[in-house]
C-alpha positions in Angstrom: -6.4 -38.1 0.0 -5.3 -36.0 2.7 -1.9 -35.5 4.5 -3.1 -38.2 7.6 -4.2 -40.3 4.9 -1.5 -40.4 3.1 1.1 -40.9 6.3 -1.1 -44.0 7.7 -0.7 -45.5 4.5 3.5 -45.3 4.6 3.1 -46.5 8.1 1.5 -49.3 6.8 3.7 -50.1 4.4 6.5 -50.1 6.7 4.5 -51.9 8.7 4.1 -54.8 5.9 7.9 -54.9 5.1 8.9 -55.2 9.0 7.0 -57.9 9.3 8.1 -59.7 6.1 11.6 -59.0 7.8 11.2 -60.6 10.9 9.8 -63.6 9.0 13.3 -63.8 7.3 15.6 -63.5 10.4 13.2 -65.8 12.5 12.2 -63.2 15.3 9.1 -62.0 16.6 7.8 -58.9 15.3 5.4 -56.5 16.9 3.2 -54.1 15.8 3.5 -51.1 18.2 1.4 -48.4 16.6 -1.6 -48.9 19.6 1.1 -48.8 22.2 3.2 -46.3 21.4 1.7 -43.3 23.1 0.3 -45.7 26.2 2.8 -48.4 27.1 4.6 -47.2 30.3 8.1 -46.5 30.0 11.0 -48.9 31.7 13.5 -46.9 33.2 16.8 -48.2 34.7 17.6 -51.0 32.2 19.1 -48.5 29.5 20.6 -45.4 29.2 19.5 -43.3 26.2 23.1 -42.7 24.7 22.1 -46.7 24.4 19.0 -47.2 23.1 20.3 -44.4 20.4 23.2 -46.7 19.4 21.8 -49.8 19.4 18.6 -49.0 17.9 16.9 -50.6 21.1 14.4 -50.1 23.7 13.5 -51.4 26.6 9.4 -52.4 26.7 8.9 -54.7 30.0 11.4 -55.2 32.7 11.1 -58.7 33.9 11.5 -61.1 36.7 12.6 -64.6 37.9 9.3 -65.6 36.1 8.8 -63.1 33.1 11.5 -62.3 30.6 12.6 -59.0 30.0 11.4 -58.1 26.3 13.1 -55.7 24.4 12.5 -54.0 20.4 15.0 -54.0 18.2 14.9 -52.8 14.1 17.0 -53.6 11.6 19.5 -51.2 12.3 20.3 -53.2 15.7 24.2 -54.7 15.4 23.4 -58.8 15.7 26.9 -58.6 18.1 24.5 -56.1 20.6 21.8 -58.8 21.0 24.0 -62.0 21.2 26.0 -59.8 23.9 23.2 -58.6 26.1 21.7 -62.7 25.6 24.7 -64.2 26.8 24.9 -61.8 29.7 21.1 -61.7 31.1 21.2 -65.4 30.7 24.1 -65.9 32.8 22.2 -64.1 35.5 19.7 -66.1 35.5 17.0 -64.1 33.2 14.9 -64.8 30.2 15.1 -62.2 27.5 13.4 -61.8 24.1 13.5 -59.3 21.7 10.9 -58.1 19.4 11.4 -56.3 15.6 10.1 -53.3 15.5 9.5 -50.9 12.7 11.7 -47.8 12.4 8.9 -45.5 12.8 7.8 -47.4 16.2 11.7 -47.0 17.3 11.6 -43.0 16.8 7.8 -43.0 18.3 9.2 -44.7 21.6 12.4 -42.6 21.4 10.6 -39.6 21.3 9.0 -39.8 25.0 12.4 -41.4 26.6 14.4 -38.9 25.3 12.1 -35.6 24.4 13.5 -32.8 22.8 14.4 -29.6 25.1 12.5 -27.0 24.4 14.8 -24.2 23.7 14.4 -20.8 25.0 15.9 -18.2 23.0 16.2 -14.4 24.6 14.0 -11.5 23.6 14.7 -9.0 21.1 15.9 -5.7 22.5 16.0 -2.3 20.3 18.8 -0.8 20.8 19.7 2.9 21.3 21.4 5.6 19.1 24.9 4.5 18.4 24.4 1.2 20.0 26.2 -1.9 18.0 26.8 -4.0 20.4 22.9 -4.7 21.6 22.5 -5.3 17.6 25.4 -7.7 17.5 23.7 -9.4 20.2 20.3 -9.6 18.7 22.2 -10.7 15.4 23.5 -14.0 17.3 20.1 -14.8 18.6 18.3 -14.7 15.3 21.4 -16.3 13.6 21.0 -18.9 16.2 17.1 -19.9 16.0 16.4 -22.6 14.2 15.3 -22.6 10.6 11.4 -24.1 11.2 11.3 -21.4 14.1 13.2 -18.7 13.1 10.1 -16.7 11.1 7.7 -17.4 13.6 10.0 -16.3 16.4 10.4 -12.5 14.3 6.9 -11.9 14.5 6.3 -13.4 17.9 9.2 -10.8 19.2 7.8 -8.0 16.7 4.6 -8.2 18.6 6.1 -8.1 22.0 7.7 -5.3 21.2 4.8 -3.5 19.4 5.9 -3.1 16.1 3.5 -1.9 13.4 6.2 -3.1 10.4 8.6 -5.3 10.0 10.8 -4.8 7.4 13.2 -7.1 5.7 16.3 -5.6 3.6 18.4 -7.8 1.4 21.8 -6.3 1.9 25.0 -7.7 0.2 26.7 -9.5 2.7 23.6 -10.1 5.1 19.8 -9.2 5.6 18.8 -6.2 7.7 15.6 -6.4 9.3 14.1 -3.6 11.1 11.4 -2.6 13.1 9.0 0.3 13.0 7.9 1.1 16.9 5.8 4.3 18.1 6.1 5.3 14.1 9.9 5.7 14.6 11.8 3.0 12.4 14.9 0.9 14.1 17.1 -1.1 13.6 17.5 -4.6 15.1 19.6 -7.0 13.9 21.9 -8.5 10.9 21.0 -11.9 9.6 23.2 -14.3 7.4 22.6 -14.8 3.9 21.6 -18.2 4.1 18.5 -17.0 6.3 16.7 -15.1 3.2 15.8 -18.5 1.3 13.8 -19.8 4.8 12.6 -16.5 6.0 10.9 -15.3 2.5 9.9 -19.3 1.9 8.1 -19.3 4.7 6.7 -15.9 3.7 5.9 -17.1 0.3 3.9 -20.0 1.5 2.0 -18.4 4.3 0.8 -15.0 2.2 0.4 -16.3 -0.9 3.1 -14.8 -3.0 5.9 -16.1 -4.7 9.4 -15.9 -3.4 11.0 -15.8 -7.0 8.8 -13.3 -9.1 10.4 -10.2 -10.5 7.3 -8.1 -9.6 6.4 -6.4 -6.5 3.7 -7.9 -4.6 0.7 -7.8 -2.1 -0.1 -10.5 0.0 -1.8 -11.3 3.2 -1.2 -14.0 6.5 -2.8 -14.3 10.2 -1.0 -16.3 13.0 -1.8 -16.8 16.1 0.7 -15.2 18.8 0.7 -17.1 22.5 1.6 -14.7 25.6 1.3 -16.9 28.7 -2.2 -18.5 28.9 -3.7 -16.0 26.0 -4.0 -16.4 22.7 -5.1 -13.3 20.0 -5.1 -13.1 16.2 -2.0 -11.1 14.4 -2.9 -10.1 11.1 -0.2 -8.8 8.3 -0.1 -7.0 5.9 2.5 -8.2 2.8 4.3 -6.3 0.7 7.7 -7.3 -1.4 9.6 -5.7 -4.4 12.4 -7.4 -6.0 16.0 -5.6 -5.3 19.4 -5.7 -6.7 20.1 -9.0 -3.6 17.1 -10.2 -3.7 13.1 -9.4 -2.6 13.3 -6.9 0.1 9.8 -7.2 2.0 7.8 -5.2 4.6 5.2 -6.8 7.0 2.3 -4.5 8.7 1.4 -5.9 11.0 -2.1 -5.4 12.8 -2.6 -6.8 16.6 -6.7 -7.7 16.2 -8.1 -6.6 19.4 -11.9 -5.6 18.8 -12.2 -4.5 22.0 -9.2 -1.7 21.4 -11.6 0.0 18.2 -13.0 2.4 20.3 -13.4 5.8 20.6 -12.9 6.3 24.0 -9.4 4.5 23.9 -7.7 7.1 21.5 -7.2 10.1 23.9 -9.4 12.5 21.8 -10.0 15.4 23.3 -13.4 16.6 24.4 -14.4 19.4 22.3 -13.1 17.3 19.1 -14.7 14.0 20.3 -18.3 15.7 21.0 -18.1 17.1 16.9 -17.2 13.5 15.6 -19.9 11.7 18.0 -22.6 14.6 16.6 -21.8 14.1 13.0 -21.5 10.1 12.6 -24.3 9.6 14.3 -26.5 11.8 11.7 -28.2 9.2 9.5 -26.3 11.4 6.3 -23.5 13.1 4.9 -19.9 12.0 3.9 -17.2 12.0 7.0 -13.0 11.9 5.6 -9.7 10.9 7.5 -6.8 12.2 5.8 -3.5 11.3 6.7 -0.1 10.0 4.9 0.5 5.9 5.2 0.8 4.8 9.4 -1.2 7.9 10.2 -3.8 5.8 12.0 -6.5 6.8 9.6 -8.5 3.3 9.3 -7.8 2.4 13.4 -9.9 6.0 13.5 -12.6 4.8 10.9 -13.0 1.2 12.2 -13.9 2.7 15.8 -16.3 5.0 14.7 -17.7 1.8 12.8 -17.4 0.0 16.2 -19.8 3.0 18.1 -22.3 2.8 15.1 -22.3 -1.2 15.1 -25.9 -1.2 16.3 -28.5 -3.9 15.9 -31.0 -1.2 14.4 -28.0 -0.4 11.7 -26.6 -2.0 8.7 -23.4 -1.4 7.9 -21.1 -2.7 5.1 -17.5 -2.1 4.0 -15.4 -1.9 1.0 -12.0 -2.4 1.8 -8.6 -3.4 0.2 -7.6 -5.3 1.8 -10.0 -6.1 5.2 -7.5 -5.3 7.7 -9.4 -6.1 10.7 -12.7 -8.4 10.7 -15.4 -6.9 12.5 -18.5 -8.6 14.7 -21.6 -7.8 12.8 -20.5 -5.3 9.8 -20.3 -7.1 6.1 -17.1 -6.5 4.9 -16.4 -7.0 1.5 -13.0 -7.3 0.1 -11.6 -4.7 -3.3 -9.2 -6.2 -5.0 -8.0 -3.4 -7.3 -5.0 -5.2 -8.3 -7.3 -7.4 -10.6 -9.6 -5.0 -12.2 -12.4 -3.8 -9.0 -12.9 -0.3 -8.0 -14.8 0.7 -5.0 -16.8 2.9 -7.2 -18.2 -0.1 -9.1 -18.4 -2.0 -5.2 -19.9 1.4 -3.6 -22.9 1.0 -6.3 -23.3 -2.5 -6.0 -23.7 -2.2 -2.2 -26.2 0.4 -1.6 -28.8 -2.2 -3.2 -28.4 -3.7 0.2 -30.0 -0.5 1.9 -27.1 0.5 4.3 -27.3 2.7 6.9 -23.5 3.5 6.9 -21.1 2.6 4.2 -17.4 2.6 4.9 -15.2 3.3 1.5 -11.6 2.1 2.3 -9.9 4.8 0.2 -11.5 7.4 -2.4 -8.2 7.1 -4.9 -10.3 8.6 -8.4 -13.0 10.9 -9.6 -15.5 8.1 -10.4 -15.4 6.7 -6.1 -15.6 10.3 -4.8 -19.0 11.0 -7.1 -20.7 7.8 -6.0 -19.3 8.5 -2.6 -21.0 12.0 -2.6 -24.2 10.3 -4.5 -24.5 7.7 -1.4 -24.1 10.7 1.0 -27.0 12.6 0.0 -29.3 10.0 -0.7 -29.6 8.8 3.1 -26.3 7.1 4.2 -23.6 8.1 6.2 -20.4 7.5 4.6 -17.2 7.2 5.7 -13.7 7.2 3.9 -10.4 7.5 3.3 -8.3 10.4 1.5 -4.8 10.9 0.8 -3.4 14.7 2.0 -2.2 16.5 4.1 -4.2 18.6 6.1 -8.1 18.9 6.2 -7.8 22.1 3.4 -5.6 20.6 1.3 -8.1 17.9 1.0 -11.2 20.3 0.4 -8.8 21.3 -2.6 -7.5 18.1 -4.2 -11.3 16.8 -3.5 -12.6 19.9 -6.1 -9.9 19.0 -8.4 -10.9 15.7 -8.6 -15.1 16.7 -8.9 -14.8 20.2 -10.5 -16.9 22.5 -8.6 -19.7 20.9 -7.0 -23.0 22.8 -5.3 -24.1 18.6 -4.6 -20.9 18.0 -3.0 -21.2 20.8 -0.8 -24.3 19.9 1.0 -22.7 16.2 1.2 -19.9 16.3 3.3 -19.9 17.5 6.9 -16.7 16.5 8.6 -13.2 16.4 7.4 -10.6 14.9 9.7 -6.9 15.3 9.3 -4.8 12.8 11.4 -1.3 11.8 13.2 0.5 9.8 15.7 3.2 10.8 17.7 5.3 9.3 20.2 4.0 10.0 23.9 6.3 10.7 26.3 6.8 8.5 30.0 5.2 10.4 32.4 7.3 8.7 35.0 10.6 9.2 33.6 9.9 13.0 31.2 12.0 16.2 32.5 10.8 19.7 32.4 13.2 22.2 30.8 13.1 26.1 30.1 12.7 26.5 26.3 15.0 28.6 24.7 14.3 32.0 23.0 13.6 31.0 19.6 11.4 28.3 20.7 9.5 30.1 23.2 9.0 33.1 20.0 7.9 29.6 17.6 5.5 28.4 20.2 3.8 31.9 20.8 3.7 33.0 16.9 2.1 29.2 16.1 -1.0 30.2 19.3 -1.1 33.3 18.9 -4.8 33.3 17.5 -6.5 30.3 19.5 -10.3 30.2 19.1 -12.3 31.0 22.3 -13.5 27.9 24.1 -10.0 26.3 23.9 -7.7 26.8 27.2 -4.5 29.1 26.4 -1.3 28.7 28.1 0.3 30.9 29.6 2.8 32.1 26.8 5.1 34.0 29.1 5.9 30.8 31.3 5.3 27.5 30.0 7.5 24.8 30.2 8.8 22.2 27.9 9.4 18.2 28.1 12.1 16.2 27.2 11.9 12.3 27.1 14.5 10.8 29.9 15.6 7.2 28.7 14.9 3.9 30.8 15.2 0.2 30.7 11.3 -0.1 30.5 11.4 2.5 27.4 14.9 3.1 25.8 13.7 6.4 23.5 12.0 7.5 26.6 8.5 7.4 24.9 6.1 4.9 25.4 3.1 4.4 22.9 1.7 6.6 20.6 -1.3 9.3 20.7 -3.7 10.8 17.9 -3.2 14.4 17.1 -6.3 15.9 15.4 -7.6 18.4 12.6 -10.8 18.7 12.3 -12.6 20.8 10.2 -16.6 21.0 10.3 -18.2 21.9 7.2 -19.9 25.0 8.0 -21.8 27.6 5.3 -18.4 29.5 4.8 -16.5 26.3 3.7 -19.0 25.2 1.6 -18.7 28.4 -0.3 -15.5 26.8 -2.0 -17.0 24.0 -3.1 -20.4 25.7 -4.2 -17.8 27.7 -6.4 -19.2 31.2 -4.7 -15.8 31.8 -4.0 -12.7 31.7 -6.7 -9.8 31.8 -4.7 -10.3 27.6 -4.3 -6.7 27.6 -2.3 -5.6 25.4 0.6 -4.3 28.5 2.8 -7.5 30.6 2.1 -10.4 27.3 3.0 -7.9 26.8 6.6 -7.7 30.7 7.2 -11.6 30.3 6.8 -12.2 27.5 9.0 -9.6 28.8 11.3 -11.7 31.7 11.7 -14.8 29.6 12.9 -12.8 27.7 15.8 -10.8 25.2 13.8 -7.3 23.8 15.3 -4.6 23.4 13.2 -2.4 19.9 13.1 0.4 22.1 14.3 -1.5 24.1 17.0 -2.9 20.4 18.3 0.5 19.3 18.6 2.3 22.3 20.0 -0.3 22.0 22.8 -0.1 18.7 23.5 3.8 19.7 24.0 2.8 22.0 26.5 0.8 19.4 28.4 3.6 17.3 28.9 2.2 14.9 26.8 4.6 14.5 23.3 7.6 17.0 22.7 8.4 19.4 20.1 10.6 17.8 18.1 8.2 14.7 17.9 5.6 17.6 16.6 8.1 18.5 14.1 9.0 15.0 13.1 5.3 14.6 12.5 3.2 16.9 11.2 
């Protein structure tokens, strides 16, 4: 029986015992579950604060002819209807009154007195050093009501952009903060009391449980309403149990298919024409590298999104699916409970694939299927935790040994960021100093030809300028890339032709055959106006 089910039959019930009632105190009784939602309302006879104490409600005003008829339950004081009889009749009017249920009472109540919709103000961050905007924000929150007060977090953490949430039992309170433009803030100071409804609610909607004594994974979607619009949120759940209770940390994802694309993340043209060359060869093994919040799978699911062609099949292995995608099979990992994507990656390419997408290679046993898949007529795509695109090419050989196979398998490695981007509106020039103006030069002093150089002797810096619209002065985030092509001098280290298998000797290789560094992509961008030193050094 299901929840409706199950309330008609209470109504019922009440229903039943109302009218048993009225039998007993010789009144009418009526039945007001058709009329409830329909039967016009009769102002002017009333007021609410009255129909609230009495228990009463007006349901048809009457005339010299009709009587006025009015429901009453069996809360209704006896001295209010002998009052109000005594007094219509002396006037001249006819009155009757009619038991109703209490259920019909606070159905009718309901439309003559609705409940305001509150309207609670937005979240702000606040700056450096700034309590009070925090003490503000901690009212508001403290303030929301408990069935709301979870929904209205995420509705405000996606207004503001936030990629995490991130909810910190303290002793005397909860702390939650927000991480915006990969830079994490704080935002407000919650009573105690509001843990046991905010990680409830949690509990229930990702599946966890809010009293375990393990960490946990979990996963929820809501939909967030801005104005007439509606989109999908999807969130990411983890939680491990503290000294004050589970401390937890949302991720959250804004699904917008539309925003997978590679012509949305700003990649410049040189880099963008060697990434549309390679994944669109019907072979080989393409890797993002990149620490956590690097924007690795954003990267991968848009170069899904421009192979997502009706002549190709393509199939993922991901833990977990973070976004859904229009015509891919994706197939959830679930590594906590005994699968590998190695034993999911072999399974798959039964299917015949064209392209394969691998959500991370974590052991020895993925990366050798992954490399098997890539020579054998697929084009696969991964994941990799490290640093930098050499660093990778190293911890990959570790992980295989030395590998001629390998070397002929992968073609494009991809090392990743995001860093703030400054407000073109608001940014201010400034003269570097000395020592920055040697660090810039020493860090492009041997750009490959067919990339524009600066003028060394000149260039100016940005700094960001704070406003109301963006309080850091930075608005957004953009991709800084390293991308190294696998050329015959790279795949020398991996062929195990050359011993000296080091990070600094594969990027002084592939620096040699027109490779930018992470740093070099980001000092530049500095230079354009675009991000800012320290944001570079933050980063990368």
């Amino acid at each position: 029986m299901n929840e409706a089910d199950v309330q008609a039959k209470r109504r019922e019930s009440e229903e039943q015992s109302t009218r048993q009632r009225a039998a007993i105190l010789g009144l009418s009784y009526l039945d007001t579950r058709d009329i409830e939602a329909t039967l016009p309302l009769v102002d002017g006879i009333l007021a609410v604060d009255q129909m609230h104490r009495g228990y009463i409600i007006p349901l048809h005003r009457g005339n010299d002819a009709e009587a006025f008829q009015f429901g009453i339950t069996t809360q209704t004081p006896q001295s209010l209807t002998q009052a109000m009889r005594q007094s219509y009749n002396t006037d001249g009017k006819n009155i009757e009154f009619y038991l109703i249920s209490n259920s019909g009472f606070k159905a009718f109540m309901l439309r003559y007195d609705p409940p305001q919709q509150v309207h609670y103000d937005n979240i702000e961050i606040a700056r450096e050093g700034d309590s009070d905007t925090i003490e503000r924000v901690s009212q508001t929150l403290n303030s929301v009501s408990s069935d709301k007060v979870f929904d209205y977090l995420l509705d405000q953490a996606d207004l503001l952009g936030a990629s995490d949430i991130h909810i910190e039992n303290l002793r005397d309170a909860i702390r939650i903060r927000m991480r915006i433009d990969g830079a994490l803030h704080p935002v407000a100071e919650l009573h105690r009391d509001r843990y046991r409804v905010i990680m409830g609610e949690l509990a229930s909607r990702a599946g966890i449980s809010s009293a375990a004594q393990a960490s946990q994974s979990g996963h929820m979607q809501t939909d967030i309403t801005r104005g007439d619009a509606t989109h999908l949120l999807n969130l990411r759940v983890e939680t491990v149990p503290t000294m004050y209770g589970q401390d937890a940390v949302l991720r959250l994802f804004n699904f917008d298919e539309t925003l997978l694309n590679l012509d949305l993340l700003g990649i410049p043209a040189p880099q963008r024409r060697e990434i549309d060359e390679i994944i669109h060869h019907p072979r080989g093994l393409v890797l993002m590298v990149g620490p956590t919040g690097s924007g690795k799978s954003t990267t991968l699911y848009s170069m899904l999104n421009a192979l997502n062609t009706l002549d190709r099949k393509l199939i993922t292995l991901e833990d977990p699916i973070e976004y859904g995608l229009t015509g891919i099979a994706q197939i959830p990992i679930n590594t906590n409970d005994g699968g590998s994507f190695a034993d999911g990656l072999r399974s798959v390419l039964r299917l015949d694939p064209d392209v394969v997408m691998v959500g991370e290679i974590r052991d020895s046993d993925t990366a050798r299927t992954a490399i098997q898949a890539s020579i054998t007529g697929h084009l696969v795509l991964s994941s990799f935790h490290a640093n930098s695109t050499s660093s990778a090419f190293s911890r990959m050989i570790d992980l295989i040994g030395v590998n001629p196979i390998f070397s002929s398998a992968i073609r494009l490695v991809i090392a990743q960021r995001l860093v703030r981007r400054l407000v073109d509106a608001t940014k201010q020039a400034y003269d570097p100093d000395p020592a920055t103006r040697d660090y810039v030069k020493r860090v492009l002093a041997d750009l490959p030809d067919g990339v524009d150089h600066p003028d060394l002797d000149t260039f100016q810096l940005w700094r960001p300028i704070a406003s109301d619209d963006a309080p850091f002065g930075y608005k957004g985030r953009m991709v800084i890339m390293e991308q190294m092509v696998v050329n015959d001098e790279i795949q020398k280290f991996i062929r195990g032709d050359i011993e000296d298998v080091h990070p600094e000797s594969i990027e002084q290789a592939a620096r040699a055959h027109g490779m930018l560094t992470l740093e070099q992509t980001g000092v530049l961008a500095a230079l354009r106006g675009e991000t800012t030193l320290e944001e570079i050094g933050r980063v990368i």
